[in-house]
VEXDREN-120169 format. One record per residue (C-alpha): chain; x, y, z; residue in three letters. Coordinates in pm, 1 decimal, decimal comma. Example, Ala and Ser with C-alpha at 12.3 -4.5 7.8 and 13.67 -1.06 7.14 Angstrom:
NODE   lumza          u          v          w   nuba
NODE       A     1230,0     -450,0      780,0    ALA
NODE       A     1367,0     -106,0      714,0    SER
end
This chain:
NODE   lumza          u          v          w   nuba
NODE       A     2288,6    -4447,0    -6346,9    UNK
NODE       A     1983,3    -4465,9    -6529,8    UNK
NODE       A     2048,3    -4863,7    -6586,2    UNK
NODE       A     2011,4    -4878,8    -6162,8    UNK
NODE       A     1690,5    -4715,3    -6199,6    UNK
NODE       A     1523,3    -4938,4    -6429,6    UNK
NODE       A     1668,9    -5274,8    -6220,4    UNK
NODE       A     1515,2    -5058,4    -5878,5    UNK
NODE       A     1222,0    -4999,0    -6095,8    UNK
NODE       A     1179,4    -5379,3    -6149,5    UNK
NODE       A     1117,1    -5466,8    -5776,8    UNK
NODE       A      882,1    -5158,5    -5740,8    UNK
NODE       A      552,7    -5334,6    -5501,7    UNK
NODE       A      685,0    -5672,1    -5536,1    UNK
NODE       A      795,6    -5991,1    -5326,1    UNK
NODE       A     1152,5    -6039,7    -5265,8    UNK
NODE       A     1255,0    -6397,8    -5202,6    UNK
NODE       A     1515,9    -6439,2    -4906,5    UNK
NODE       A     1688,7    -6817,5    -5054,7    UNK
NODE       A     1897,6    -6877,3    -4794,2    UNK
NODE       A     1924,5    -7157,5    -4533,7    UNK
NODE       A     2172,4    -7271,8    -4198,3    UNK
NODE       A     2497,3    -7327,9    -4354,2    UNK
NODE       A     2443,5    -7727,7    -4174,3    UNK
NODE       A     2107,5    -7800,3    -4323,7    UNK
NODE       A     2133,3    -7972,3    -4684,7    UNK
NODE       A     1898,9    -7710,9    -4851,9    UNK
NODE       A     2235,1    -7481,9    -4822,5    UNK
NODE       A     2337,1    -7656,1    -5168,4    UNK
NODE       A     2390,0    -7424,8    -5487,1    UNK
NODE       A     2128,4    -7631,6    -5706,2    UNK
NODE       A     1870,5    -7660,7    -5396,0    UNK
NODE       A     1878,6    -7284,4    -5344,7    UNK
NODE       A     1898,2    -7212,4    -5698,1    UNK
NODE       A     1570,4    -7494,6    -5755,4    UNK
NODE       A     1378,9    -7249,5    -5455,7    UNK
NODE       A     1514,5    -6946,7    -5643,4    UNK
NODE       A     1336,7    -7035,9    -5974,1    UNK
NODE       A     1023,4    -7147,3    -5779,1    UNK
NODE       A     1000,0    -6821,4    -5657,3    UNK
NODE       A     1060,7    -6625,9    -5933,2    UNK
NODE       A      800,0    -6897,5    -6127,9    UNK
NODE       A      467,0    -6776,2    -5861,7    UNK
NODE       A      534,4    -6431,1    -5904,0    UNK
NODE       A      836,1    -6301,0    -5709,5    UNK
NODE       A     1002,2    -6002,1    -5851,8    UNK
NODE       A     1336,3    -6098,9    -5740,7    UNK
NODE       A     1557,8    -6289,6    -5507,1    UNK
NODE       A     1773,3    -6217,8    -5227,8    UNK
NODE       A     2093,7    -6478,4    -5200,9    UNK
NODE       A     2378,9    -6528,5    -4984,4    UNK
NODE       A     2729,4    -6649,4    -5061,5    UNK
NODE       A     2882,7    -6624,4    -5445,9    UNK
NODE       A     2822,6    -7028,7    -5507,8    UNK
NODE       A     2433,9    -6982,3    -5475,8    UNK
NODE       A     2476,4    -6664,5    -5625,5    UNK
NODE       A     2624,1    -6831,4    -5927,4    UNK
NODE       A     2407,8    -7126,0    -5939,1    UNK
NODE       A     2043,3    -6889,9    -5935,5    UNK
NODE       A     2209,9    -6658,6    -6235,7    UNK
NODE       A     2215,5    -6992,4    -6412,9    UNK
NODE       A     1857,0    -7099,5    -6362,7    UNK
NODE       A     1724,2    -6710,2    -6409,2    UNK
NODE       A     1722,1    -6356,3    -6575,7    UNK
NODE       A     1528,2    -6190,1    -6229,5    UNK
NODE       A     1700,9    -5935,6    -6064,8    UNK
NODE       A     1914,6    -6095,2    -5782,1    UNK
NODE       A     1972,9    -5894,6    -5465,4    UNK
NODE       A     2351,4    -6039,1    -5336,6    UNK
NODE       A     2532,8    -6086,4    -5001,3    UNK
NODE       A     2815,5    -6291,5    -4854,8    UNK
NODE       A     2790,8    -6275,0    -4453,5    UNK
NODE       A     3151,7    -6259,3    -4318,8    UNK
NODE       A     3255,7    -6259,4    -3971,3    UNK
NODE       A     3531,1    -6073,0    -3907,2    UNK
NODE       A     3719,6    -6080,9    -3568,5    UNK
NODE       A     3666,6    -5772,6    -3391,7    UNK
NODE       A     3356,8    -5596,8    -3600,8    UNK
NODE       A     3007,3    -5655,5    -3564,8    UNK
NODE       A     2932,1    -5577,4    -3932,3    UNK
NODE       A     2857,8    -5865,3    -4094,0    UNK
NODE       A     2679,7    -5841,8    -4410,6    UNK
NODE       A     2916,4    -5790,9    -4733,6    UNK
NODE       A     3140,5    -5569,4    -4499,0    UNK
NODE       A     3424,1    -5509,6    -4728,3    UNK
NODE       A     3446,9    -5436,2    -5118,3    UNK
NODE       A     3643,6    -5766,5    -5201,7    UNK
NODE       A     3355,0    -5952,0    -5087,2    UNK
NODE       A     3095,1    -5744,0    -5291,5    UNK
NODE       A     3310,9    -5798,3    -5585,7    UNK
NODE       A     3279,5    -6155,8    -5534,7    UNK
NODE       A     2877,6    -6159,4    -5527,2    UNK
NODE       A     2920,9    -5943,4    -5822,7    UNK
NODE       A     3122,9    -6148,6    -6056,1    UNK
NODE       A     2893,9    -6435,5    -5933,3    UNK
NODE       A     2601,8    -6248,3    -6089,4    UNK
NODE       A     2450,5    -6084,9    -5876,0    UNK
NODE       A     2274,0    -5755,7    -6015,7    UNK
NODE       A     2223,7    -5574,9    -5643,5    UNK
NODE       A     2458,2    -5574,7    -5370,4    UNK
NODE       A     2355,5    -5562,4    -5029,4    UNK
NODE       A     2567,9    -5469,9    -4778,6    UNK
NODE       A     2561,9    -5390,0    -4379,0    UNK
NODE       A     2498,1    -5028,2    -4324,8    UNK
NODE       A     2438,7    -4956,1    -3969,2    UNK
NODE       A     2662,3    -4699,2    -3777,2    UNK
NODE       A     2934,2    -4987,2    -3653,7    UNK
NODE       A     3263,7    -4987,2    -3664,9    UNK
NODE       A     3370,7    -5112,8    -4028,1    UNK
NODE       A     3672,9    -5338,5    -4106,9    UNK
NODE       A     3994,6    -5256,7    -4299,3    UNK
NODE       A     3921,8    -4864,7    -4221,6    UNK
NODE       A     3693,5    -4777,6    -4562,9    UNK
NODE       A     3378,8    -4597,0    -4515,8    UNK
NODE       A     3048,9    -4632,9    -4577,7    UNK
NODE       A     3042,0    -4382,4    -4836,6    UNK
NODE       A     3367,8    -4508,5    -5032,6    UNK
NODE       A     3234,2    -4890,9    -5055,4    UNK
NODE       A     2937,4    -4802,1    -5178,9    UNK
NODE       A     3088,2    -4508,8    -5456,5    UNK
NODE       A     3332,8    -4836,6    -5551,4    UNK
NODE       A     3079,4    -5046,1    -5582,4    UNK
NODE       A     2936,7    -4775,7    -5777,8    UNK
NODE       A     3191,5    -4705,0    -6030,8    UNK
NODE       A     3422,1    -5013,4    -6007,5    UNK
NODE       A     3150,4    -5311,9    -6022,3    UNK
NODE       A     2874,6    -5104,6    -6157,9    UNK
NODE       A     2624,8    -5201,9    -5988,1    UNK
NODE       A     2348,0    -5024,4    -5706,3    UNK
NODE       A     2331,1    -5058,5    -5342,6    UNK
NODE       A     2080,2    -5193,2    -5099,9    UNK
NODE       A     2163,9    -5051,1    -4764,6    UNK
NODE       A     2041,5    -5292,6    -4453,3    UNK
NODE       A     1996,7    -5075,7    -4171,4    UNK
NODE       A     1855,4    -5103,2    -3801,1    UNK
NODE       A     1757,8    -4741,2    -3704,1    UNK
NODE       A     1646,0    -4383,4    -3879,0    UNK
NODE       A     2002,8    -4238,9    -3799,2    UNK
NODE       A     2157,0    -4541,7    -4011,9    UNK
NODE       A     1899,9    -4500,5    -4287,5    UNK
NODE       A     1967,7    -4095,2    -4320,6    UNK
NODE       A     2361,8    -4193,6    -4340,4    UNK
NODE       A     2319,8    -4433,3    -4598,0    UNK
NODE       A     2094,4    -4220,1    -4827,5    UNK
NODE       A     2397,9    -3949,2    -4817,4    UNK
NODE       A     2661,7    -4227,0    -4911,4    UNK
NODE       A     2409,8    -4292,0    -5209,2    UNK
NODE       A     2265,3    -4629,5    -5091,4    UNK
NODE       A     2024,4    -4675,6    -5431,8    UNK
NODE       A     1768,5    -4930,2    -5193,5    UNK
NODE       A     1717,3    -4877,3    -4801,0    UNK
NODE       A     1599,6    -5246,9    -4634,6    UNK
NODE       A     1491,8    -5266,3    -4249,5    UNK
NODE       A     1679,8    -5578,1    -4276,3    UNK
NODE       A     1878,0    -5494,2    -3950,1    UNK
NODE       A     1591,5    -5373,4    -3707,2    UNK
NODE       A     1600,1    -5585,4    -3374,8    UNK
NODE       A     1956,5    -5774,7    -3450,8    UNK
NODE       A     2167,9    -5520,4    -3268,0    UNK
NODE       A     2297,1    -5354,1    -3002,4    UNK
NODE       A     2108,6    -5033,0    -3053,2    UNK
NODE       A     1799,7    -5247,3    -3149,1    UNK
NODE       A     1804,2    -5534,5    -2921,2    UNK
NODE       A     1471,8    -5465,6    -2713,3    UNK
NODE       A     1268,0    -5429,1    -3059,5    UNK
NODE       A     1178,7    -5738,2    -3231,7    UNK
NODE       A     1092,9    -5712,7    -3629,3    UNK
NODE       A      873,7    -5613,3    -3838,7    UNK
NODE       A     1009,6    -5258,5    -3791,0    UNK
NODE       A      659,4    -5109,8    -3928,2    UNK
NODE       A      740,3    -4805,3    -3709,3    UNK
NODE       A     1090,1    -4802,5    -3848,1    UNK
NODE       A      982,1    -4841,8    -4223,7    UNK
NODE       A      714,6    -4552,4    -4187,7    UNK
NODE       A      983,5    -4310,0    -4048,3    UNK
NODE       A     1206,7    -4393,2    -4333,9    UNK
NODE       A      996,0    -4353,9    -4558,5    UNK
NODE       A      889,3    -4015,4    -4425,4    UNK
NODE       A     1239,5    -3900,9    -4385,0    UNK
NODE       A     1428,6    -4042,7    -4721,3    UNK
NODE       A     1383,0    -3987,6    -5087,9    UNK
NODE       A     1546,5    -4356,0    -5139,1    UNK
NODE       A     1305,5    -4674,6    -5206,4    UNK
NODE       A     1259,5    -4802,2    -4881,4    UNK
NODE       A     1218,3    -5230,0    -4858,6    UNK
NODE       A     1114,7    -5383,1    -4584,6    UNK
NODE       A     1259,8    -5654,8    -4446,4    UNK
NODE       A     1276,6    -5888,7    -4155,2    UNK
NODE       A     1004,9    -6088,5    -3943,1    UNK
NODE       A      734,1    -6099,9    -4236,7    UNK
NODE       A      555,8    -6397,7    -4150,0    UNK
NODE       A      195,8    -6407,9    -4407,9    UNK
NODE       A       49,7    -6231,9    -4664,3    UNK
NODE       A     -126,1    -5994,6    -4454,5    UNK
NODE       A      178,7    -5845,3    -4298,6    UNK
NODE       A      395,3    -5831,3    -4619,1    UNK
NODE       A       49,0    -5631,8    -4805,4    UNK
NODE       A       80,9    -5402,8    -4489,9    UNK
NODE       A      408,2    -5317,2    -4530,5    UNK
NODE       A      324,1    -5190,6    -4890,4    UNK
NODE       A        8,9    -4999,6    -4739,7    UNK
NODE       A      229,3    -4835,1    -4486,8    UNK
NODE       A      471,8    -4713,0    -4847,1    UNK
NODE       A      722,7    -4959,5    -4875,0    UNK
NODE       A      866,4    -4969,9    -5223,2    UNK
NODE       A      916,2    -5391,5    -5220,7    UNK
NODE       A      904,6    -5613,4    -4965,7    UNK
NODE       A     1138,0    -5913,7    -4837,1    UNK
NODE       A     1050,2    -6225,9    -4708,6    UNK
NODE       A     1231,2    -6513,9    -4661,5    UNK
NODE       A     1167,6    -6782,0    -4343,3    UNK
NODE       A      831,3    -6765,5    -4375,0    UNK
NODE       A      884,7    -6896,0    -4740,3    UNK
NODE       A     1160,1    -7070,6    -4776,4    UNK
NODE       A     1280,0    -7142,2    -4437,4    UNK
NODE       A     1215,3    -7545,1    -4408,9    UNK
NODE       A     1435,9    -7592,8    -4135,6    UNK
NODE       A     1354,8    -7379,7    -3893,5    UNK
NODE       A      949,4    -7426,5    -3996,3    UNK
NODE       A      927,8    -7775,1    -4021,1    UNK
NODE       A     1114,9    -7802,5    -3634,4    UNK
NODE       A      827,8    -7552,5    -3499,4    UNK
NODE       A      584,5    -7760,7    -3635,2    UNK
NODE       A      712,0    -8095,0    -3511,8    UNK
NODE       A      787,3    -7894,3    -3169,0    UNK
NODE       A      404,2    -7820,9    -3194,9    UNK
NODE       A      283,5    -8149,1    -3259,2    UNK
NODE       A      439,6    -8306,2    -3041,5    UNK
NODE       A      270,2    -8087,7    -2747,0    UNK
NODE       A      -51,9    -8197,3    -2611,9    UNK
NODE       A     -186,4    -7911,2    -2384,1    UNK
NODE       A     -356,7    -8046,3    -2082,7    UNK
NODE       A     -584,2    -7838,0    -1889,8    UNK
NODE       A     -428,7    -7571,0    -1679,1    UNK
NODE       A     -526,7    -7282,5    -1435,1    UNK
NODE       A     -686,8    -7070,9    -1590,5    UNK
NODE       A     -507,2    -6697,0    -1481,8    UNK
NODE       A     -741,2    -6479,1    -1748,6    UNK
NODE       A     -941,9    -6483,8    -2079,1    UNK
NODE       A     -950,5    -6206,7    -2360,5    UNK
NODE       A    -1135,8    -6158,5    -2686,2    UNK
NODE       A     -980,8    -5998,1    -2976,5    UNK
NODE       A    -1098,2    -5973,8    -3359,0    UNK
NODE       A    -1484,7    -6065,3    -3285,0    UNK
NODE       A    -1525,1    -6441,0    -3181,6    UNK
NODE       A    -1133,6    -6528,7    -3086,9    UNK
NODE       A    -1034,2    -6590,1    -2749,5    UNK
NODE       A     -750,9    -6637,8    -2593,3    UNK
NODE       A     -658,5    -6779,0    -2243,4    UNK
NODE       A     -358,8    -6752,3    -2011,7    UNK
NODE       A     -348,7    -7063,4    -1850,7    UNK
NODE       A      -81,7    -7166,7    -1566,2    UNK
NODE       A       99,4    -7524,7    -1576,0    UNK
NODE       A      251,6    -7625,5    -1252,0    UNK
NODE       A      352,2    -7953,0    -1357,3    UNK
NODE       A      705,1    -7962,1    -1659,7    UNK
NODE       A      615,7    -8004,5    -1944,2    UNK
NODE       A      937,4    -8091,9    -2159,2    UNK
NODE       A      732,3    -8035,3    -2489,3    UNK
NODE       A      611,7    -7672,4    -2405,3    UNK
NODE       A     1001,2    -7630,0    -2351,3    UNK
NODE       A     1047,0    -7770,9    -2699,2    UNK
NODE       A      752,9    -7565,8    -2846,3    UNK
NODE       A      901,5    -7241,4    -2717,1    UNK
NODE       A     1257,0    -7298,9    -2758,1    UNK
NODE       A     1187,1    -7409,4    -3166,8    UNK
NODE       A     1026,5    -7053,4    -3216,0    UNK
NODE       A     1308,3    -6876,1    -3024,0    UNK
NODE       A     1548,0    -7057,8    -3263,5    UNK
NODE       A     1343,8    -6925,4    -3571,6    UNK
NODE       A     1399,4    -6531,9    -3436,1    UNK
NODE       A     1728,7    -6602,3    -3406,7    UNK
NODE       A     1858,3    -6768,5    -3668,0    UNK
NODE       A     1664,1    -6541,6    -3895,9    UNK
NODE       A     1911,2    -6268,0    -3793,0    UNK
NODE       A     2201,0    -6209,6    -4028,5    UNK
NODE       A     2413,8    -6088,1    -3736,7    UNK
NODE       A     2463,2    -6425,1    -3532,0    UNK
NODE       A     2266,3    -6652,7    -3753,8    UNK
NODE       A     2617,5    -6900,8    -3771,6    UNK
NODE       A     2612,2    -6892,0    -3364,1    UNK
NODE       A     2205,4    -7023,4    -3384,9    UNK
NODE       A     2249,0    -7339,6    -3615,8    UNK
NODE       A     2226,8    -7712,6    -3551,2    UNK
NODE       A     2572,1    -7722,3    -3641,4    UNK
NODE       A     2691,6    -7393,3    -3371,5    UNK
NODE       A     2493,7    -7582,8    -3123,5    UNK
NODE       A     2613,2    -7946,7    -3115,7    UNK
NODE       A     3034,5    -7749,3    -3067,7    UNK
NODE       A     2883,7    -7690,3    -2713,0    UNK
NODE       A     3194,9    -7944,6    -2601,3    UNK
NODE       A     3180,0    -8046,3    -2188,2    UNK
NODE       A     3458,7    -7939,1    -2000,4    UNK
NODE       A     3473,7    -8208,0    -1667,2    UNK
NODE       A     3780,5    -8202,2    -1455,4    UNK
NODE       A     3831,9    -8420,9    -1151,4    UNK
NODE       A     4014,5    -8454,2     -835,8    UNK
NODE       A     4100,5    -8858,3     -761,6    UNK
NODE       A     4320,4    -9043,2     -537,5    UNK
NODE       A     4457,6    -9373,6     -587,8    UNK
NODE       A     4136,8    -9561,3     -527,8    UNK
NODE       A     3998,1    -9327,2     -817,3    UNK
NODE       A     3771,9    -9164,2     -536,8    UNK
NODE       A     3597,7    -8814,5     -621,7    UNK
NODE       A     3787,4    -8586,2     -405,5    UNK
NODE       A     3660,4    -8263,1     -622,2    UNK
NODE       A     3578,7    -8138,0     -950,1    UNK
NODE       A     3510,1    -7895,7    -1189,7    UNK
NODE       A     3180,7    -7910,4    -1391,9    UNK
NODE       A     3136,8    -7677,7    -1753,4    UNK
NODE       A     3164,4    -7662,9    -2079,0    UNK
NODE       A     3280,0    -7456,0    -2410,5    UNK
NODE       A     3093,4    -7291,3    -2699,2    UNK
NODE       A     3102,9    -7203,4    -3035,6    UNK
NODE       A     3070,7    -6824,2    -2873,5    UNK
NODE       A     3484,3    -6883,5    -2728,4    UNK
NODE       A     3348,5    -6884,7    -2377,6    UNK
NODE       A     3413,9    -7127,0    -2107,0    UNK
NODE       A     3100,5    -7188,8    -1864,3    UNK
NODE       A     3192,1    -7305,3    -1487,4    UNK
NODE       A     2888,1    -7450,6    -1371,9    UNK
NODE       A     3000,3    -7610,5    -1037,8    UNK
NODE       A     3326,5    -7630,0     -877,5    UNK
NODE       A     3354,9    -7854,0     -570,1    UNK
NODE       A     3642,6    -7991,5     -314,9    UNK
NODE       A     3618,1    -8211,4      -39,8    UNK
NODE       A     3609,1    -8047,2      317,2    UNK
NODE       A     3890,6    -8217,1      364,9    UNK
NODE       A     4115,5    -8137,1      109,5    UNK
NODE       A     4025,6    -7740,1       89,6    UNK
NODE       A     4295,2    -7486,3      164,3    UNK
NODE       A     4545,3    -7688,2      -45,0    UNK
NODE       A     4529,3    -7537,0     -380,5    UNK
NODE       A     4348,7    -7790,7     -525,4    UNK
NODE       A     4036,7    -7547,2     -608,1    UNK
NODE       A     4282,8    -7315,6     -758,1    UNK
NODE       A     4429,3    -7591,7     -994,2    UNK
NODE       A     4088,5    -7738,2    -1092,1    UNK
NODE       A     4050,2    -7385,3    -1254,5    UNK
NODE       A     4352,9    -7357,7    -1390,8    UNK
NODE       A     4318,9    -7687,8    -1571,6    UNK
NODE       A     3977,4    -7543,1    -1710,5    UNK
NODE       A     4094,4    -7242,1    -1830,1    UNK
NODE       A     4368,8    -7382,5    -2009,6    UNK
NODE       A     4199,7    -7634,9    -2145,6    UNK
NODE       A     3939,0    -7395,2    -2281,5    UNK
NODE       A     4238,9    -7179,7    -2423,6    UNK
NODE       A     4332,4    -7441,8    -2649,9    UNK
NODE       A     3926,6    -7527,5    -2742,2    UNK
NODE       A     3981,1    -7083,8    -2802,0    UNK
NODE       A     3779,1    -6926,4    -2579,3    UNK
NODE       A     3860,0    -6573,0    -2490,6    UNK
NODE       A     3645,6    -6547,3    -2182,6    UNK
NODE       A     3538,2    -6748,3    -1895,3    UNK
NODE       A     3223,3    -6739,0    -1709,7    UNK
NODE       A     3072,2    -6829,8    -1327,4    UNK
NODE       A     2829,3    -6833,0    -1041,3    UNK
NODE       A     2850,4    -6811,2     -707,4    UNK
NODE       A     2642,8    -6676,3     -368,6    UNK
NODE       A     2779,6    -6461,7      -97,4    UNK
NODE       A     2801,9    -6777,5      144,2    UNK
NODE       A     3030,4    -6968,8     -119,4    UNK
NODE       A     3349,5    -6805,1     -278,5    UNK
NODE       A     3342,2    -6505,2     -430,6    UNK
NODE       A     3686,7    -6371,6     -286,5    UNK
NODE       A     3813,8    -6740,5     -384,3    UNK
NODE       A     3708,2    -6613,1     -752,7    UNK
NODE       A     3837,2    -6287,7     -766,1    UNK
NODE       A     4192,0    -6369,8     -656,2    UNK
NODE       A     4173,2    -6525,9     -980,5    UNK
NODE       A     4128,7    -6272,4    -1185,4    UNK
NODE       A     3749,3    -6286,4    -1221,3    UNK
NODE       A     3543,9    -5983,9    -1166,7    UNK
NODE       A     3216,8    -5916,0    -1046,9    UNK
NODE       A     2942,1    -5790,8    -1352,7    UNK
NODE       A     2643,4    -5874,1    -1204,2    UNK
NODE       A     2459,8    -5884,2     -890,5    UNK
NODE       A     2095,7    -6031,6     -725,2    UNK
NODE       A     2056,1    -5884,0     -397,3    UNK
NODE       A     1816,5    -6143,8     -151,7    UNK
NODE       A     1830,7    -6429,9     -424,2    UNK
NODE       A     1771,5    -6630,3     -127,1    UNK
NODE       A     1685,5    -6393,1      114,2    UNK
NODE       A     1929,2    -6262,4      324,0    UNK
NODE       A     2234,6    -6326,5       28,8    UNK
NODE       A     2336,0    -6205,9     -271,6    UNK
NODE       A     2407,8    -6425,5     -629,3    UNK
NODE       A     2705,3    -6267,8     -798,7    UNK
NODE       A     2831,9    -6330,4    -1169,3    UNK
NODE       A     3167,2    -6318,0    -1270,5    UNK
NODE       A     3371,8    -6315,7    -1566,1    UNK
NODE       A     3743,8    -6306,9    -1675,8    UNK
NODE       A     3949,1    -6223,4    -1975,4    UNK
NODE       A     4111,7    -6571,9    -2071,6    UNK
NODE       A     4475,6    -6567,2    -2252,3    UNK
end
């Protein structure tokens, strides 16, 4: 064991390099990543993190710096997605990879092995230590006992249990730190200099960062987003001054703007595909499968007599926007075969769930003789009604 402990030793108050990119951008090439990889490692990085065995591979070949390794896998049915099962760490292994990393939060794992026997196989049967990503204290404390060798806040705001927090997880790091005798990296939403020497003020043993760096993609679309926004003068709501001569100012736009939209919607993509556990659902590529779904009712003069308006995503759900049928041909089934077309349709695109809308004046008992159930309700949205959401369980 004392071999781990000099390659932990190695990474002691140093920057990680996250090499990764969206698996439809052309930077997600072996000899690109490996080409960021040695650039890295060339300014001063003490090591790099890597996804998938290829770019594994292709870095070992360019460099002798410790490489942190991963292969994201989604697995039907589990949420864990990072290196969840040993075959997979013994693939970033052979590839060269001198860390593993693997998902250690509290979630149901695949194929029914523990946390504590994957990483006592990695142990002993690939020889090599453990980085642990976790998203909360209770995770962290687990993973310590299972004899993670590293401890990474990699997980903090991408899941369930850590949905409402958005990284850094400085409060999360400085617990674990407290709490665990394990090297604690921090990980996730670094986004400058100043932040990443923070996190080593705070006690963090290394630190990770990898958008901010090496993210082109998702940087260079915020920019251009930016650019491409010219802020004209709004209403003024309030004005603040923070760090001696800054100000800020809320200011109120009553007129759309399409390029604020753009602005805002390019950073939301950054957070999002910057987190391991859906990044594949947040890509160009995930995006453009959004397929429409347009079904209509004609008679022989090819007349609109009704229709079905929605579409399919990459997520396997179908999305009923608007359902219509002329007054005069209501009460006839037709309705009830628009959707049936839909849903079968979207069976063979395989979704697994269908989605909807509707108001208390419209047909919500239409809906649920269907099989769709209410989940969700807004009481006097407009006044007077209610706005109901349903869903259904697709075959």
């Amino acid at each position: 064991m004392s071999a781990f402990v000099n390659l932990v030793q190695n990474l002691q108050h140093g920057l990680i390099v996250s090499c990764q990119a969206p698996s439809d951008s052309p930077i997600h090439n072996p000899v690109v990543i490996a080409s960021l990889a040695q650039a890295a490692v060339n300014q001063g990085a003490v090591g790099v993190r890597l996804d998938t065995p290829n770019h594994v591979e292709a870095v070992r070949h360019q460099t002798t710096a410790p490489i942190i390794g991963l292969w994201k896998q989604q697995i039907p049915g589990f949420e864990v997605y990072i290196t969840p099962q040993f075959h997979h760490a013994q693939a970033i292994a052979q590839a060269g990879a001198d860390i593993i990393a693997i998902d250690a939060t509290l979630r149901a794992r695949p194929g029914g092995e523990t946390l504590e026997s994957l990483i006592a196989r990695i142990h002993t049967e690939l020889g090599k230590p453990v980085m642990a990503d976790v998203d909360t204290l209770e995770a962290a404390i687990v993973a310590a006992r299972a004899g993670a060798d590293l401890i990474g806040t990699t997980l903090y705001g991408y899941t369930t249990a850590t949905s409402h927090q958005s990284p850094p997880g400085f409060d999360l790091l400085a617990q674990m730190i407290n709490a665990i005798n394990v090297p604690i990296i921090c990980e996730g939403g670094i986004t400058s200099p100043q932040m990443a020497r923070q996190a080593l003020d705070l006690g963090a043993y290394a630190v990770v960062v990898g958008t901010a760096i090496t993210g082109v993609d998702l940087q260079v679309r915020a920019y251009s987003a930016a650019l491409q926004t010219t802020v004209c003068t709004g209403k003024t709501l309030a004005e603040s001054k923070h760090a001696g001569s800054l100000h800020h100012r809320f200011a109120l736009f009553e007129t759309e703007n399409q390029s604020y939209r753009n602005y805002i919607n390019a950073k939301l993509d950054i957070f999002s595909e910057g987190c391991s556990e859906v990044e594949a659902f947040f890509t160009a590529a995930a995006r453009q499968t959004k397929k429409p779904l347009e079904i209509l009712l004609l008679d022989e003069q090819q007349t609109i007599l009704g229709g079905l308006i929605g579409s399919t995503s990459c997520w396997n759900w179908l999305l009923i926007d608007l359902l219509w049928v002329h007054e005069a041909y209501r009460y006839q089934g037709y309705g009830r075969q628009l959707m049936k077309f839909a849903e079968q349709e979207a069976s063979n695109r395989g979704c697994t769930v269908a989605r909807l809308g509707t108001f208390s004046f419209q047909a919500r008992g239409f809906y649920e003789k269907l099989g769709y159930q209410v989940v969700a309700q807004w009481n006097d949205y407009p006044p007077g009604q209610v706005q109901y959401w349903l869903k259904k369980a697709l075959p």
